[in-house]
C-alpha positions as CSV (number, residue, x, y, z in Angstrom):
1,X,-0.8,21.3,-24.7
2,X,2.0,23.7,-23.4
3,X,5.2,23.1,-22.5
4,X,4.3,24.2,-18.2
5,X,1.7,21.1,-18.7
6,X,4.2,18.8,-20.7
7,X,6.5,19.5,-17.8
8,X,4.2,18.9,-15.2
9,X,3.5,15.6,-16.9
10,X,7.3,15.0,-17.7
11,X,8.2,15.2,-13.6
12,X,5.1,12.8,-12.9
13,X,6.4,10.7,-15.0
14,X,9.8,10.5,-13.4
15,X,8.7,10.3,-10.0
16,X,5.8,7.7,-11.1
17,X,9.0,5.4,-12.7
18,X,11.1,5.8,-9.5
19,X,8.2,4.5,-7.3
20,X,7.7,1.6,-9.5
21,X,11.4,0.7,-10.0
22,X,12.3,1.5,-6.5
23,X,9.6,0.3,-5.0
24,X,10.2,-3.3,-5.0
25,X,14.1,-2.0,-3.9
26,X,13.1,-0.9,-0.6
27,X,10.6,-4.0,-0.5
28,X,13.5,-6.0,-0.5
29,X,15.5,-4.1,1.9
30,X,12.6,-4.1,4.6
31,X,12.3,-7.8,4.2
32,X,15.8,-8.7,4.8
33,X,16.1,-9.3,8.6
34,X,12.7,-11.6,8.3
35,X,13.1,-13.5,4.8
36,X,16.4,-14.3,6.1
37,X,16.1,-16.2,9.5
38,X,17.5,-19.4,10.0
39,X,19.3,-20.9,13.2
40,X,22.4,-21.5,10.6
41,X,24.6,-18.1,10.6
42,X,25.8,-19.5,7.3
43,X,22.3,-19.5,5.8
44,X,21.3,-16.3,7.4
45,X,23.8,-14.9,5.2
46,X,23.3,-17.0,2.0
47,X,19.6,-15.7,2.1
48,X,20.3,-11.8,2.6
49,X,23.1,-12.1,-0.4
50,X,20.5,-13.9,-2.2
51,X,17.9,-11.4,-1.6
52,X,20.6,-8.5,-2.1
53,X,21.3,-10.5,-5.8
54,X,18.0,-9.9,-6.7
55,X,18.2,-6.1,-7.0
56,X,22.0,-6.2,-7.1
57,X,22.3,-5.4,-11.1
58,X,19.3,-2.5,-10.8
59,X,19.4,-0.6,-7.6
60,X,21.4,2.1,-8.3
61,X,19.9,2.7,-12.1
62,X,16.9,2.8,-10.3
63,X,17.5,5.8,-8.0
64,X,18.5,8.1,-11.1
65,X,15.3,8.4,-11.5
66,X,14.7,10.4,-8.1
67,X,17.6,12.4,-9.2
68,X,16.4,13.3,-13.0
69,X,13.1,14.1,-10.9
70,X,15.3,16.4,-8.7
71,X,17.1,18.0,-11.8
72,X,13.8,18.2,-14.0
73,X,11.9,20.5,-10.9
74,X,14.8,22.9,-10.9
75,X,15.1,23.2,-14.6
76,X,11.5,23.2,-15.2
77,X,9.7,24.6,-11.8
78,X,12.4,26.6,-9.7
79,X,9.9,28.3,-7.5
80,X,8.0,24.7,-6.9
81,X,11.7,23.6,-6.0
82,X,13.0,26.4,-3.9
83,X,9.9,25.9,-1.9
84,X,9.8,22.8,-1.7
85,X,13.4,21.7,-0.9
86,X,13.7,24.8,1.7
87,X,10.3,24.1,3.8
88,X,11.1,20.2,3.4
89,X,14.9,20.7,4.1
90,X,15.1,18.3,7.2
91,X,12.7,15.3,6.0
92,X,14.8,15.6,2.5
93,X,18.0,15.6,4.6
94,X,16.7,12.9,6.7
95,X,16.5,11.0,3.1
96,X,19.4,11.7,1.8
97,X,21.4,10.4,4.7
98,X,19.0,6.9,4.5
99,X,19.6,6.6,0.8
100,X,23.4,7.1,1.5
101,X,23.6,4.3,3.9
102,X,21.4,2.6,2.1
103,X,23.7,2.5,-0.7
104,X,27.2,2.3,0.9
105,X,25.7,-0.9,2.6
106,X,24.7,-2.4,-0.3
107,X,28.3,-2.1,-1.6
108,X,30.2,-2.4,1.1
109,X,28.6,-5.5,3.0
110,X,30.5,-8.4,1.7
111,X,34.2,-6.6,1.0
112,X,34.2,-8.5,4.8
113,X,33.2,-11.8,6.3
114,X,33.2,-10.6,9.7
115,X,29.6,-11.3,11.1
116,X,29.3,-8.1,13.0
117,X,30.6,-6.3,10.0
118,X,27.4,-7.8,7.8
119,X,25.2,-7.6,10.6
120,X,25.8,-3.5,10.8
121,X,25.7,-3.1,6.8
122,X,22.2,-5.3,7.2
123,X,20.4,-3.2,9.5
124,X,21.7,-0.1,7.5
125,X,20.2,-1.5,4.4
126,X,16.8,-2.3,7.0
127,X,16.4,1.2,8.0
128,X,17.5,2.9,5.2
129,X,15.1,1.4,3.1
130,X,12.4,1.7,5.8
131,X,13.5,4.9,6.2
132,X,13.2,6.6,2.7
133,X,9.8,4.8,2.0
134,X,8.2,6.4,4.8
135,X,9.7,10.1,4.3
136,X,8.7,9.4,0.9
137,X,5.2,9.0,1.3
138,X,5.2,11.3,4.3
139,X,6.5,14.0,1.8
140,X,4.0,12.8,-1.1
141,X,1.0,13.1,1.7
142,X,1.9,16.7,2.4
143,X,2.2,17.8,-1.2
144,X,-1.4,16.5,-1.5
145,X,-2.7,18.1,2.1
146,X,-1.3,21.4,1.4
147,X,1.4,23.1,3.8
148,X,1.7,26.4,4.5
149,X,2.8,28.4,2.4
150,X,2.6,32.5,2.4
151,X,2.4,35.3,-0.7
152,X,6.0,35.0,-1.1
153,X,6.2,31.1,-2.3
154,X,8.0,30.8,1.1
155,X,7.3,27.6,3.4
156,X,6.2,29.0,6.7
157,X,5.8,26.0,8.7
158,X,8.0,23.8,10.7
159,X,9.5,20.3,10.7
160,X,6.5,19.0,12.9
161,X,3.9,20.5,10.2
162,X,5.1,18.1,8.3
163,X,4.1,15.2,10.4
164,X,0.6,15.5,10.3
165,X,-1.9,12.4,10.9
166,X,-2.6,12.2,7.0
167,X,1.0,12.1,6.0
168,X,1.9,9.6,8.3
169,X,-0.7,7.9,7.1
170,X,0.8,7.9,3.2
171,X,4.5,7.0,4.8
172,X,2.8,4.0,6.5
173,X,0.8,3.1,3.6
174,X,3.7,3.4,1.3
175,X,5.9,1.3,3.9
176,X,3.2,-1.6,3.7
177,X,2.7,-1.4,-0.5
178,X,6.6,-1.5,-0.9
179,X,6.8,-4.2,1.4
180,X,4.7,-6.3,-0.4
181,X,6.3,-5.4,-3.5
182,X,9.2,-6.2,-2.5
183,X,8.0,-9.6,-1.4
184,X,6.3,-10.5,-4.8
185,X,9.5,-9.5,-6.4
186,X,11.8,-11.9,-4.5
187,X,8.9,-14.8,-5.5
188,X,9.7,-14.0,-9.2
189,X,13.2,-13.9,-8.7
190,X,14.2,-16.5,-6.6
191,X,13.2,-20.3,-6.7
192,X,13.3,-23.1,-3.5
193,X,13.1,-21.6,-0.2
194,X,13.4,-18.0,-0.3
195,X,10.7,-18.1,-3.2
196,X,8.5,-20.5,-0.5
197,X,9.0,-18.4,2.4
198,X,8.4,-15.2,0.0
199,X,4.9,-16.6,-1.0
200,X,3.6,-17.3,2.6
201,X,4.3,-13.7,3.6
202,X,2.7,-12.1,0.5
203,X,-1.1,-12.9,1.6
204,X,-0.7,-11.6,4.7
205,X,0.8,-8.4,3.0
206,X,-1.7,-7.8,0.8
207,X,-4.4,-7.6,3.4
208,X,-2.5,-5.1,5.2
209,X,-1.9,-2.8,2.3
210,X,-5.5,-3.4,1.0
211,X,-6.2,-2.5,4.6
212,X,-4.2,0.7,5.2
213,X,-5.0,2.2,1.3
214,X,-8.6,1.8,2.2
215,X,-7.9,3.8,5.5
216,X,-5.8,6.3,3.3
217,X,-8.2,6.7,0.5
218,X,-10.8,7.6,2.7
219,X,-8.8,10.1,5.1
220,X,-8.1,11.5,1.3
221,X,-11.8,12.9,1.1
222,X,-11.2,14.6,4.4
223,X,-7.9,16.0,4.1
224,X,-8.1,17.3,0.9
225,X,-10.0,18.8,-2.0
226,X,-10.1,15.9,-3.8
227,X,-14.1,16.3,-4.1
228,X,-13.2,19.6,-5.6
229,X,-11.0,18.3,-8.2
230,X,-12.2,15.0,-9.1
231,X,-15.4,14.5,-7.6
232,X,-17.3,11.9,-5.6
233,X,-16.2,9.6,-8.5
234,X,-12.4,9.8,-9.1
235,X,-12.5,8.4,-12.3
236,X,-11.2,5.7,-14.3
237,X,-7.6,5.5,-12.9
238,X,-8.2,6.1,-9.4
239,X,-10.2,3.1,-9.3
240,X,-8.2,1.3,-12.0
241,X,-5.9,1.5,-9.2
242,X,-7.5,-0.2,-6.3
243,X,-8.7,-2.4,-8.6
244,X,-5.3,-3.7,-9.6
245,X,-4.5,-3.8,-5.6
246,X,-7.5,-6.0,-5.0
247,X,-6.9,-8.3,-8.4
248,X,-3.1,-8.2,-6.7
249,X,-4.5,-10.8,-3.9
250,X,-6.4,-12.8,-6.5
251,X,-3.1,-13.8,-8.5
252,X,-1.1,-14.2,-5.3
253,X,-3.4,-17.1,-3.9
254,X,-3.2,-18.5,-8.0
255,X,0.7,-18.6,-7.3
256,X,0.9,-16.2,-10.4
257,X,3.5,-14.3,-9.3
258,X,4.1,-12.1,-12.6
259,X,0.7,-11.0,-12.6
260,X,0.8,-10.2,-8.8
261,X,3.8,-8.1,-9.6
262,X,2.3,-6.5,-12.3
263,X,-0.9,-5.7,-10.6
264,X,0.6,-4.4,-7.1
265,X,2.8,-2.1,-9.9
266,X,-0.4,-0.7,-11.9
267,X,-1.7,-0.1,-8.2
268,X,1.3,2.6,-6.9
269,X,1.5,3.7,-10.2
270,X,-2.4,4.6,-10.4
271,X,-1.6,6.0,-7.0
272,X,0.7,8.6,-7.9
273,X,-1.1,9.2,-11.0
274,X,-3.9,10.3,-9.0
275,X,-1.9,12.5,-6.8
276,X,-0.6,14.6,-9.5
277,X,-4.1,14.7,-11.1
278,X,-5.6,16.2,-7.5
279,X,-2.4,18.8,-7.9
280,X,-2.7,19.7,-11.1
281,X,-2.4,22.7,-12.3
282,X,-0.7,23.4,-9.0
283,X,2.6,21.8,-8.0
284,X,2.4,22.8,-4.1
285,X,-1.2,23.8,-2.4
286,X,-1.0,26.3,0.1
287,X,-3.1,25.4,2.9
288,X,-3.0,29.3,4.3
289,X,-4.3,30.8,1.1
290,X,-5.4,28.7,-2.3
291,X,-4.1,31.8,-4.2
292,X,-0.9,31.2,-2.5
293,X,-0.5,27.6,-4.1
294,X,2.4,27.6,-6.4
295,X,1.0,26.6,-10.1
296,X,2.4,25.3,-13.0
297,X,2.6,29.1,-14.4
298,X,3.9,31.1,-11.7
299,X,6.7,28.5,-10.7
300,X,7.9,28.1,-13.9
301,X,11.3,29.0,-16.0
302,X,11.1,30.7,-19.1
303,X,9.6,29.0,-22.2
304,X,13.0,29.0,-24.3
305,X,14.1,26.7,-20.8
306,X,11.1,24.6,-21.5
307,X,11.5,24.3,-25.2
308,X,15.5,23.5,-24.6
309,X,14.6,21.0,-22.1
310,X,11.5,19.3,-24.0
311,X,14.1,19.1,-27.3
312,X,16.9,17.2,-25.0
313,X,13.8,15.0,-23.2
314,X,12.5,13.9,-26.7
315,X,16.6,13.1,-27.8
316,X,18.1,11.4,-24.6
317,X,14.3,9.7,-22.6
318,X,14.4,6.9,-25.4
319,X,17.6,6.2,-25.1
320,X,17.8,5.3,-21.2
321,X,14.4,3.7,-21.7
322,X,15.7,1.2,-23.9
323,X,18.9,0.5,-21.7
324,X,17.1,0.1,-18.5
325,X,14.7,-2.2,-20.6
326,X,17.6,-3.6,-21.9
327,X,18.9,-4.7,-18.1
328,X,15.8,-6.3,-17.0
329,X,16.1,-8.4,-19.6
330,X,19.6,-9.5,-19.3
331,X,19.1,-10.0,-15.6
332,X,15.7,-11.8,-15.8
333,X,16.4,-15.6,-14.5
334,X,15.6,-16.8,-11.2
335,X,18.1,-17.2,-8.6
336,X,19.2,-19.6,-5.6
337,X,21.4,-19.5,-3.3
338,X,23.6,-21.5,-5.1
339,X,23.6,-19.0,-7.8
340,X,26.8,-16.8,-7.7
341,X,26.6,-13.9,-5.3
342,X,28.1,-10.6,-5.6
343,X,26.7,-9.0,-2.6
């Protein structure tokens, strides 16, 4: 294997863990205004700490994984990176700014007890994490479409290129699969009420995302060259994947809510895993010319970067592995809202 496919591998895997880990972090922060309503202001409140408690000790670890994806795509793929991050500058602006507020709200909301002050630092967390989800899978739809791109690895479209109808299909679908994931991860980590009112919403969830990935999967076949690559029969993974989605809505009637939350995991990690197997060997299709697609060879650094970066993977990956394994565990028990809140 060379070190342009390690690479390639390396960044799928980074972006594959951030999807997983953050997943169920925007889940939660969609869900927030609707998990929490009561006629009680008092319990309004308890509830959105609660939920907020639930990805309180792993929200911010999460995102590093975004930001090593980031740093790994300049080290390893400048070219796919310039191009990338210069034709995509406003949607990645657009997420930065949501991921900001996102993350200020989170941390600022209860340095106050004003109601209006928690109410603004809510919504922030609402549309920030609706926010990012979409103009992820929005960005993630595009990088499987193809955009245009010329001779000169230069993006030569424009914001509204961007918003196609098969990339605002992926945001949608990956608004509804976070949402649901977000959803079975409050049922695991709450008990009482909040775990009650979790569980109702999950079935109806499910059906919508099994509904929407259907739609997606087949708008797939059209919109890109996934025949080409894969064939009429994608393979084990691709369909690993749906199954996993439709085994998700088996273990959410049986009230097993680890196994829904591992299933509904398997099922956007599959998903990604399939994207990058349609790009592969490219890292951005060109939809003017497919000799203009940047590749895994021509967007590259040198192979002294690679081997540098491969030797400082191998040293450091294992190490945050374990810690972020480590953190899980630690934080693992069920909460209430009588548990003590930091957020």
């Amino acid at each position: 294997m060379s070190l342009n496919t390690l690479w390639f591998i390396f960044i799928a895997v980074l972006y594959i863990g951030f999807f997983v880990l953050e997943g169920f972090d925007f889940g939660v922060g969609i869900l927030l205004p609707f998990l929490s309503r009561d006629s009680d202001p008092q319990k309004v409140d308890a509830k959105r700490r609660l939920m907020l408690n639930t990805i309180g000790p792993h929200w911010d670890g999460n995102e590093v994984w975004l930001l090593t994806a980031g740093g790994a795509t300049f080290a390893a793929f400048p070219h796919w990176y310039a191009t990338f991050f210069s034709g995509f500058y406003l949607a990645l602006l657009l997420l930065l700014l949501a991921l900001i507020a996102r993350g200020v709200a989170i941390e600022f909301r209860s340095k106050d007890d004003a109601p209006r002050w928690r109410s603004l630092w809510d919504w922030s967390i609402f549309l920030g994490s609706l926010v990012s989800a979409l103009l992820l899978g929005v960005a993630f739809g595009n990088l499987v479409r193809g955009v245009p791109i010329d001779a000169k690895m230069q993006y030569v479209g424009g914001f509204f290129n961007l918003l196609n109808p098969y990339a605002l299909l992926a945001g949608v679908a990956t608004v509804v699969a976070f949402t649901l994931y977000g959803a079975v991860f409050i049922s695991l980590k709450t008990d009482g009420e909040m775990r009650q009112k979790a569980h109702a919403l999950m079935g109806k969830l499910w059906i919508a995302s099994v509904i929407v990935l259907a739609a997606l999967l087949v708008f797939t076949y059209f919109q890109t060259d996934v025949l080409a690559r894969l064939g009429a029969d994608p393979g084990v993974i691709p369909i690993a994947g749906m199954a996993a989605m439709l085994a998700a809505g088996y273990f959410i009637r049986k009230r097993m809510e680890g196994w829904s939350f591992v299933m509904v995991a398997i099922g956007i990690a599959f998903a990604l895993v399939t994207m990058f197997m349609i790009l592969y060997p490219r890292v951005m299709i060109s939809s003017l010319d497919p000799s203009y697609s940047l590749t895994i060879t021509n967007a590259s650094s040198s192979p002294y970067t690679l081997r540098v970066m491969t030797i400082v993977t191998l040293l450091f990956l294992p190490l945050v592995l374990v810690y972020q394994a480590w953190s899980y565990w630690v934080f693992r028990k069920r909460l209430t809202t009588e548990s003590r809140m930091v957020y």
